[in-house]
Structure formats: C-alpha cells, structure tokens
GUTOR-776096 format. One record per residue: residue number from 1; residue in three letters; z, x, y of N, C-alpha, C in turn. Coordinates in Angstrom, 2 decimals. Atoms other than C-alpha are relative to their C-alpha. Layout:
N
+-----+-----+---------+---------+---------+---------+---------+---------+---------+---------+---------+
:   k :   r :    n_zz :    n_xx :    n_yy :   ca_zz :   ca_xx :   ca_yy :    c_zz :    c_xx :    c_yy :
+-----+-----+---------+---------+---------+---------+---------+---------+---------+---------+---------+
: NUM : Ala :       Z :       X :       Y :       Z :       X :       Y :       Z :       X :       Y :
...
+-----+-----+---------+---------+---------+---------+---------+---------+---------+---------+---------+
% end
This chain:
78
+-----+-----+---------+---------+---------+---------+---------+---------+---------+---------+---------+
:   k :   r :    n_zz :    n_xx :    n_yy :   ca_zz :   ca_xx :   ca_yy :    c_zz :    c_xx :    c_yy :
+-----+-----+---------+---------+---------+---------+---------+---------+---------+---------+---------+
:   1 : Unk :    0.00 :    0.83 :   -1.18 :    0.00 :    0.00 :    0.00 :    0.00 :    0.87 :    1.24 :
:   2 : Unk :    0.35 :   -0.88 :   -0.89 :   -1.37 :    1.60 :    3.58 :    1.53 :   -0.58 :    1.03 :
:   3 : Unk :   -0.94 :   -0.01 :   -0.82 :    1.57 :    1.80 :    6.10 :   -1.05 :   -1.26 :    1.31 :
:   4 : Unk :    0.97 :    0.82 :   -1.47 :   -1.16 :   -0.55 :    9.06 :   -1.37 :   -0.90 :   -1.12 :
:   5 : Unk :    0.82 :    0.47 :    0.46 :   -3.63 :   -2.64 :    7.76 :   -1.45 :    0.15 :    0.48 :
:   6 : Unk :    0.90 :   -0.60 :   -0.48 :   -6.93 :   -1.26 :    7.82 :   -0.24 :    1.78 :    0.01 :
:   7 : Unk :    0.16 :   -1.08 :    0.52 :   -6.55 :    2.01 :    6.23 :   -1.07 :    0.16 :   -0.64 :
:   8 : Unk :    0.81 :   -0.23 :    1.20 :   -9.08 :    1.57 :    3.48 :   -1.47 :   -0.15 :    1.20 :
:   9 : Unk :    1.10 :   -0.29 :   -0.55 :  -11.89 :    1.37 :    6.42 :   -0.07 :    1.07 :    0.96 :
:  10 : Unk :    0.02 :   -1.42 :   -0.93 :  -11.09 :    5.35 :    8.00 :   -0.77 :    0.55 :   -0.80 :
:  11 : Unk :    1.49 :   -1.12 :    0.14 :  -14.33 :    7.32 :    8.03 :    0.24 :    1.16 :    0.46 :
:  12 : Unk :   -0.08 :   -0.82 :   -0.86 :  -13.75 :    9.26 :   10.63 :    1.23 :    1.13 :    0.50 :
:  13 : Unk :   -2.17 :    0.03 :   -0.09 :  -10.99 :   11.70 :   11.59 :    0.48 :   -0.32 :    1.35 :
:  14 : Unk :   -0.39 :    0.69 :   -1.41 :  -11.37 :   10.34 :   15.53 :    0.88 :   -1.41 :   -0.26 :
:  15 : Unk :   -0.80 :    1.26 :    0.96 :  -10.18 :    7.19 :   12.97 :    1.08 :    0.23 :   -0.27 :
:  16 : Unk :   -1.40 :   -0.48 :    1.10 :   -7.48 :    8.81 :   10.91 :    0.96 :   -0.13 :    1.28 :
:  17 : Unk :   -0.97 :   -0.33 :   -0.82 :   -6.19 :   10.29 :   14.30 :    0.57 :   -1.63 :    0.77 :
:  18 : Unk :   -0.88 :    1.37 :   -0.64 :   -5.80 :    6.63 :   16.21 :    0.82 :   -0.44 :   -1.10 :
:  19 : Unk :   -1.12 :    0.81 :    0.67 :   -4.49 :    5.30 :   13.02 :    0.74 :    0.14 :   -0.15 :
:  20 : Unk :   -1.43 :   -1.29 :    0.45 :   -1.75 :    8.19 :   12.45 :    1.13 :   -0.42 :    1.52 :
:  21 : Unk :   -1.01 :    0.16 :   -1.03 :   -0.74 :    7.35 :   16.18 :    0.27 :   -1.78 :    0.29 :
:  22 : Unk :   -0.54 :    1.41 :   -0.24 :   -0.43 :    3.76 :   15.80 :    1.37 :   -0.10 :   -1.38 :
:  23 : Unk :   -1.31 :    0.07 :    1.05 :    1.86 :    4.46 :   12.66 :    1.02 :    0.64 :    0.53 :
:  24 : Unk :   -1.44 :   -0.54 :   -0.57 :    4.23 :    6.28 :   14.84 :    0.65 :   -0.92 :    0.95 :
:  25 : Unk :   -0.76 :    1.17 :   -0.41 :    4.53 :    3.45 :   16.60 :    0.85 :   -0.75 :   -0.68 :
:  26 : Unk :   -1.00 :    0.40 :    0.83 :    6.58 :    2.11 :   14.33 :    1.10 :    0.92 :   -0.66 :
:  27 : Unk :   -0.88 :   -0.99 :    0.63 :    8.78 :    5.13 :   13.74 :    1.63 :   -0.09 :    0.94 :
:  28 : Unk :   -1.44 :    0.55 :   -0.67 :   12.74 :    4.01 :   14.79 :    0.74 :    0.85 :    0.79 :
:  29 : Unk :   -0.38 :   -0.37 :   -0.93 :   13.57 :    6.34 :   17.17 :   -0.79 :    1.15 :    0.58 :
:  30 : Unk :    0.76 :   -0.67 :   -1.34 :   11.88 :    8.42 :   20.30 :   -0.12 :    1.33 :   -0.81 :
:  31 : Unk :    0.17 :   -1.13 :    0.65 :   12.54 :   11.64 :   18.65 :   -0.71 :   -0.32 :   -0.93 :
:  32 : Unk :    1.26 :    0.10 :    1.61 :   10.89 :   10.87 :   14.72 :   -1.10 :   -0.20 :    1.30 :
:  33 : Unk :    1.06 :    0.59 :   -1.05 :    8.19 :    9.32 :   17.43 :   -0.75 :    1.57 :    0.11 :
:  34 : Unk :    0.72 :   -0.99 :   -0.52 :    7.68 :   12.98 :   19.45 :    0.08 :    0.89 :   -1.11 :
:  35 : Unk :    0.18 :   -0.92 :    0.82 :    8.08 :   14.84 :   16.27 :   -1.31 :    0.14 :   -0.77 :
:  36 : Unk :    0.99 :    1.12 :    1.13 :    5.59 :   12.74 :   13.95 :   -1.24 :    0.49 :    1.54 :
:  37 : Unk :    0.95 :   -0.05 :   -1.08 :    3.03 :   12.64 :   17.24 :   -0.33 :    1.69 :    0.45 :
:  38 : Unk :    0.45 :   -1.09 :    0.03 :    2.92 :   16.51 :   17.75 :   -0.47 :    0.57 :   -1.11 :
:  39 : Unk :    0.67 :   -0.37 :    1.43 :    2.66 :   17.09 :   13.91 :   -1.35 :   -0.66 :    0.03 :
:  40 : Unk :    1.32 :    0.50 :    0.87 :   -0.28 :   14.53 :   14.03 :   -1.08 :    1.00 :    1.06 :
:  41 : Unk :    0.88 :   -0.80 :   -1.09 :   -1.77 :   16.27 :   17.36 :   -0.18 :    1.30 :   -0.41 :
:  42 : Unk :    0.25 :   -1.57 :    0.85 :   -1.28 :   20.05 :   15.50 :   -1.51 :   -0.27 :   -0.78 :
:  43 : Unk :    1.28 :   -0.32 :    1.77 :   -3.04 :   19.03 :   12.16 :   -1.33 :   -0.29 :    0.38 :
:  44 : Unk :    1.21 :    0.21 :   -0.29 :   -6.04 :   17.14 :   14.08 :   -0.69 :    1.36 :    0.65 :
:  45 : Unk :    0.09 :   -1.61 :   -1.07 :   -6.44 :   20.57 :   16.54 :   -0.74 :    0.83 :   -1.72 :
:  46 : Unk :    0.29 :   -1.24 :    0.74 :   -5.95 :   22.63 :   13.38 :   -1.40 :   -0.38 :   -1.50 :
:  47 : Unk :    1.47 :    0.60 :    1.20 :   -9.24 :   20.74 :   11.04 :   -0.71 :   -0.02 :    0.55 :
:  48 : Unk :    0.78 :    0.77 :   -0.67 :  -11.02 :   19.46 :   13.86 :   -1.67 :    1.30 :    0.04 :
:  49 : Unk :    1.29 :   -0.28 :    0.57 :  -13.84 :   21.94 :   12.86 :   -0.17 :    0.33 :   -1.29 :
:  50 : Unk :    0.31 :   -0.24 :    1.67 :  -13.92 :   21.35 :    9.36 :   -1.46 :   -1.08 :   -0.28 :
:  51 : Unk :    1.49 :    0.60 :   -0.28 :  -17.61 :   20.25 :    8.61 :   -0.13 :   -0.29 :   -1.28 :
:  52 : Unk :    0.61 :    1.22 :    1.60 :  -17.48 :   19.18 :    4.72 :    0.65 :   -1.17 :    0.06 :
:  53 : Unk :   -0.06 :    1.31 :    0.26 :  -17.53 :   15.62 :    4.47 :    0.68 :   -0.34 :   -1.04 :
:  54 : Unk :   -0.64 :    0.05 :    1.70 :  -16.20 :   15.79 :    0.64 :    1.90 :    0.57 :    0.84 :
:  55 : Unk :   -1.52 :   -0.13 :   -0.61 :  -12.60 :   17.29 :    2.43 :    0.06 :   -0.21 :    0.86 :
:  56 : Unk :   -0.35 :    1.18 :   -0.75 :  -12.78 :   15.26 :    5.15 :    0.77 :   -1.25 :   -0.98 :
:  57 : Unk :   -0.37 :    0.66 :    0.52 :  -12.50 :   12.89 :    3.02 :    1.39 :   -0.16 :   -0.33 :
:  58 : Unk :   -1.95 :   -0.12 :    0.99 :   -9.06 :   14.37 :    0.80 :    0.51 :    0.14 :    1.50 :
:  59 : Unk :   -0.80 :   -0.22 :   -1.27 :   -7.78 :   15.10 :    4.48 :    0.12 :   -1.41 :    0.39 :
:  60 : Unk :   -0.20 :    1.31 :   -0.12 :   -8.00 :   11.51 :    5.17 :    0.83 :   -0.74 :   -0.73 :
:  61 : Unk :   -0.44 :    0.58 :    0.96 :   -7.02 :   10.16 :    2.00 :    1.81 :    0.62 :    0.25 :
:  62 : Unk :   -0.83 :   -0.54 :   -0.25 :   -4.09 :   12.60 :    2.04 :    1.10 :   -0.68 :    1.17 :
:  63 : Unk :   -0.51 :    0.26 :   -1.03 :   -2.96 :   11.72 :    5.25 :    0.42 :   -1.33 :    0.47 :
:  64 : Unk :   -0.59 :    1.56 :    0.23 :   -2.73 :    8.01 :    4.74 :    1.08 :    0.14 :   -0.62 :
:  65 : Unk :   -0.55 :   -0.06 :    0.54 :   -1.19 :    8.53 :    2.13 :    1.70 :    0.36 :    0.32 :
:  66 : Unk :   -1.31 :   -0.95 :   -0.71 :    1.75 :   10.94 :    4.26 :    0.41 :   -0.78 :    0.20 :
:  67 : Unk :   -0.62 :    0.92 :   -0.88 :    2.09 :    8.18 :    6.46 :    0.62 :   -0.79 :   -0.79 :
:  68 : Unk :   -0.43 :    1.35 :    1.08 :    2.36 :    5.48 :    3.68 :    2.04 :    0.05 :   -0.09 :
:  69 : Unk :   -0.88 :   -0.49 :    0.24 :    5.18 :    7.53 :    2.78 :    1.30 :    0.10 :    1.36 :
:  70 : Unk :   -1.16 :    0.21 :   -0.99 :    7.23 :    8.04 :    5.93 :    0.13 :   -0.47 :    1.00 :
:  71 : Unk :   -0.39 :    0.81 :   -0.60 :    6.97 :    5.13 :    7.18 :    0.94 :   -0.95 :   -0.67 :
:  72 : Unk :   -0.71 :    0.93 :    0.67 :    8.20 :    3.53 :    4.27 :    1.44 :    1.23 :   -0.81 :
:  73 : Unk :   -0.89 :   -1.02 :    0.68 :   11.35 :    6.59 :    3.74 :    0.62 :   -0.41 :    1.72 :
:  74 : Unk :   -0.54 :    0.89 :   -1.16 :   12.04 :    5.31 :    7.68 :    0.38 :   -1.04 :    0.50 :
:  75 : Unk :   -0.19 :    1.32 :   -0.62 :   11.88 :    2.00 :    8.01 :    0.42 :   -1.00 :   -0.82 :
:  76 : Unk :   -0.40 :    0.61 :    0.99 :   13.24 :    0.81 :    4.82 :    1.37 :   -0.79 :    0.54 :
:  77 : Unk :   -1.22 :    0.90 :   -0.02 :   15.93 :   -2.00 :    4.92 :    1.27 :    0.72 :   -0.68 :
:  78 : Unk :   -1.02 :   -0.51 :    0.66 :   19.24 :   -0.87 :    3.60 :    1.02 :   -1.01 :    0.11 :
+-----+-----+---------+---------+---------+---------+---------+---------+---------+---------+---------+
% end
C-alpha cells in the first residue's frame, strides 16, 4: 500500500520528487518534516543525472517504497 494515492502512476523523478514532498506533509512534527525534506532534496541533487531508464525506474520503485515505510513507522496509531 503507497503512503498518497497515486504512486503506481510516477514516471518521472520531477514525479517521485513532488510526491516524496507531499508525503512529508504528513510527517508529525516540523523537525521529521525538515529532516525527511533535505534527505529528499540531497538524493534528487545526488541522481538527477542518472540517464538509465531501467534504474530510474528501481530508484523510483525504491523510494516509494521508503516512504510507504516511514510514513507508516510515524503516523501509526498507538
């Protein structure tokens, strides 16, 4: 299950990146927020000339996936 609805249609990583910063919108306090938001601003910087399409791809996939994960290790009910 994707943390935002509308995961399963990211092509792009100009995609990945809005979607990564709309999932920090939902992250429960200001700090996780500027932590999560410079990690996503690093990793885009540090790919953003990666030119195979085939790991684009796992970088995408991957990276949903992260989120999936700590959004749902954050925002869980207790």
């Amino acid at each position: 299950m994707s943390p935002l609805v509308g995961a399963e249609l990211i092509q792009t990583p100009v995609q990945l990146y809005r979607y990564l910063l709309r999932c920090c919108r939902q992250l429960p306090t200001t700090a996780m927020k500027k932590h999560y938001l410079h990690a996503i601003r690093q990793g885009y910087n540090s790919h953003s000339d990666e030119g195979d399409p085939e790991r684009i791809q796992m970088i995408i996939q991957r990276a949903i996936a992260d989120a999936d994960w700590i959004l749902d290790k954050y925002t869980k009910k207790k």
